[in-house]
N, C-alpha and C positions, 0 to 999 in steps of 0.2 A: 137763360139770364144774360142780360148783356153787362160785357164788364166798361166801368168809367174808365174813361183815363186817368191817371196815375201824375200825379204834380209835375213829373219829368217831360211827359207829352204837352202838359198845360203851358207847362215854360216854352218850350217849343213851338207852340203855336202865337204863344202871343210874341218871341222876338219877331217870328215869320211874318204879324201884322205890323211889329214896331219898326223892324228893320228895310223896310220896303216894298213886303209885298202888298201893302194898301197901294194902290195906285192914286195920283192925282187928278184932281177933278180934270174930267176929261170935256176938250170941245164938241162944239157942233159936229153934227155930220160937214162940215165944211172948216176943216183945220183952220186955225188964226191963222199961220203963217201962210196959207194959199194951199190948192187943189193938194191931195198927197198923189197924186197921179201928174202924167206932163202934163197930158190937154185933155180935155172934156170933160162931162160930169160926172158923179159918183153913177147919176142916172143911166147914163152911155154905157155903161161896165157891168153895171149891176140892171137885172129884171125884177119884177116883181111877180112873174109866175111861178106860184111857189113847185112846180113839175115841170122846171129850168133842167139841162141838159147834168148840170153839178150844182147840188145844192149841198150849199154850206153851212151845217147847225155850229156855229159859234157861240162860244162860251167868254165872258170878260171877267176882268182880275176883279178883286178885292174894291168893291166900296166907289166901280164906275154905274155911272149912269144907266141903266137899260133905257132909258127913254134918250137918249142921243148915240150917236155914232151908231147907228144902224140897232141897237141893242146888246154890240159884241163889246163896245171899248174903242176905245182909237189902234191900240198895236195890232186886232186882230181888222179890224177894218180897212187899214190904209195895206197890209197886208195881202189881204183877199182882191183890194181893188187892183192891183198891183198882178196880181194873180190872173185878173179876169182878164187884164190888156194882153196877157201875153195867149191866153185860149183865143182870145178875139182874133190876135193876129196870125195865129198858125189854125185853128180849124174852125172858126168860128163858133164855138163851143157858149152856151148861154150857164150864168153865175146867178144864181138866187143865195141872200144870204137870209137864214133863220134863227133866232139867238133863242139859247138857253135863257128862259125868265124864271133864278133860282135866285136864291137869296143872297145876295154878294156881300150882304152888309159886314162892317169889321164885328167882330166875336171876341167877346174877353176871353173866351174858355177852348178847351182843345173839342171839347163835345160839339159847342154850338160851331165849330169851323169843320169838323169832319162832320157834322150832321147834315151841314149846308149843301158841302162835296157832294157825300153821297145823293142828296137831296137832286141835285144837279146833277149827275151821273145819270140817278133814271131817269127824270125829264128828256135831256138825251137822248138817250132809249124810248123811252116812250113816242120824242116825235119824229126821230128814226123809223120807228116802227109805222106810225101814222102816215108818215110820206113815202115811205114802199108801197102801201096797200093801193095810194094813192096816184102815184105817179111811178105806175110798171118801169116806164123807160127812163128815170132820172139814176143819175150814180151820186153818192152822196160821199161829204168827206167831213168830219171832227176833226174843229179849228180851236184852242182857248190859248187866253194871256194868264199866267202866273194861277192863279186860284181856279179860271178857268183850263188853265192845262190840269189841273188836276179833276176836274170835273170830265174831261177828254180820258187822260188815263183810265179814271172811274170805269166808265160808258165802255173803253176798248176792251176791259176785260172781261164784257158779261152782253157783248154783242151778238145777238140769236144767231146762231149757224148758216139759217135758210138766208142771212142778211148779209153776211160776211163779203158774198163775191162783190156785192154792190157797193160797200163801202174801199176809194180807193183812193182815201189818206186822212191819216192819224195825223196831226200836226198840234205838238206840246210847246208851246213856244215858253219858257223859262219857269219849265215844271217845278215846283216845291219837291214833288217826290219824284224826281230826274233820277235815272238808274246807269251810271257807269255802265254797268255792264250786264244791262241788255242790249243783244247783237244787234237791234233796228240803226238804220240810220242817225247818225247823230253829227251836226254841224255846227260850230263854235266860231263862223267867222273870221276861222285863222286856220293854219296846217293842221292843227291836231285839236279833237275835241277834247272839252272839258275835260279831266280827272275825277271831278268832286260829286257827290252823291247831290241830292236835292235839303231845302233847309229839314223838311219831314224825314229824311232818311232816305234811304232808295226804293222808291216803289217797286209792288209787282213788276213781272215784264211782260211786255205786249204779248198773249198769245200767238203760236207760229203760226196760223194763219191768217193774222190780220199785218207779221212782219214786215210782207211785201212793201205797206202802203204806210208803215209809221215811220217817222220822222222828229226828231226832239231835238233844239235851238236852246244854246246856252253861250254866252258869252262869258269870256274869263271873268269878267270884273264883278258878274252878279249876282252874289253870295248865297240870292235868294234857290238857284238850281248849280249852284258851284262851292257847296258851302265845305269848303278845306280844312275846317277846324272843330273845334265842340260844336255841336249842330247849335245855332240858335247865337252864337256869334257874331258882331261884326255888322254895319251898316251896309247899305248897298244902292245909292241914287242912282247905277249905270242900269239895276231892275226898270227904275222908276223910268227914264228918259232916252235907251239906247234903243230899243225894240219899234217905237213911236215912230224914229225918223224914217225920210221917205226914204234917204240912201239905203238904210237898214230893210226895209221891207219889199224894195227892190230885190237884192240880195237875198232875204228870206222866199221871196216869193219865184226867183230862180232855182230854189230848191224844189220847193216844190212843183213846180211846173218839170223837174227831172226826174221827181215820183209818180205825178201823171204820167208823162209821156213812158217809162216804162211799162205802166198798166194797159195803154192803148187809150188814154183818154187825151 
């Protein structure tokens, strides 16, 4: 028998939608303000072979587009692209990005927002799975923004064994159920990461053998993965607009290009 949540989780989910982690409607695959990369196109960074050297299933927040910004959302997109310049310039390494197409839509209730997650988690998995079989020699990495980090986390924790070596980076970027204190990498931007659990509470922790390659981004201001108070507290616009910028995704995406290159990618 599966048990409901309990009005204390309901509440909780729905400040998690009121207080930010909806995202705002997102641009084109061509940011208003110009390229989010310096020069050339999304097209230049990014292939369309989906048995690209690192392919990247992407997951987007709460209530973005799948039909623009690649299917991921703008945070994870400008992101990735940001990511691909930097494989481009040190090994020439080829970026396919693949997006989770789960329900993103906002949920009044804690069931239909963990239904979604989990809904998203196996998708994940599932096309994880389909692009192993299919392309022997790609390495593949789990990328989500806010709702989609939680669709990330989901996936990390029930990632088939025989799949593991191949995947070689978890990247939560401003998790709802962000875990102080799981040992993976964690980066806030600033000298010392976040304190604060996720607005959900603190998630599982990464399995140890996928901790090599996981990585979770939280900045102090974003209540949504820094939540310091009664969980379900508190507004948060730096969720909605700090992760998006190119400086930010520069930055994010120096991180992970230091999870690659430890892995040998």
């Amino acid at each position: 028998m599966t048990r409901r949540p309990g009005r204390a989780v309901s509440a909780l989910v729905a400040a998690l939608v009121l207080a930010g982690c909806r995202a705002p409607a997102d641009p084109p695959d061509r940011d208003a303000r110009g390229p989010s990369h310096d020069t050339g196109t999304a097209a230049d960074l990014l292939v369309a072979d989906p048995c690209a050297d690192l392919v990247v299933i992407g997951a987007r927040g709460s209530t973005q587009d799948v039909g623009r910004n690649l299917g991921v959302g703008t945070e994870v997109r400008v992101t990735v692209e940001q990511l691909a310049r930097r494989l481009h310039a040190r090994s020439g390494t080829t970026v396919h990005v693949d997006p989770v197409r789960y329900d993103s839509a906002a949920t009044p209730t804690a069931a239909g927002f963990l239904r979604n997650t989990a809904a998203g988690g196996a998708l994940a998995l599932q096309r994880l799975s389909t692009l192993a079989d299919r392309c022997p020699d790609s390495r593949f990495a789990l990328v989500g923004f806010s709702q989609g980090a939680h669709v990330v986390h989901t996936a990390a924790t029930s990632v088939p064994s025989a799949l593991v070596p191949r995947v070689v980076l978890v990247a939560m970027i401003a998790d709802p159920s962000h875990n102080p204190d799981d040992p993976i990498a964690r980066y806030s931007y600033a000298a010392e990461p976040t304190p604060g659990h996720g607005r959900l509470g603190a998630g599982p922790r990464i399995p140890d053998d996928l901790r090599r390659a996981a990585i979770s981004f939280c900045v102090a201001g974003d209540a949504i993965c820094n939540d310091r108070g009664a969980p379900g507290s508190g507004q948060s616009p730096t969720h909605q607009h700090f992760y998006e910028k190119t400086s930010t995704a520069r930055v994010t995406a120096d991180r992970l290009d230091r999870v690659l290159r430890a892995q040998g990618v």
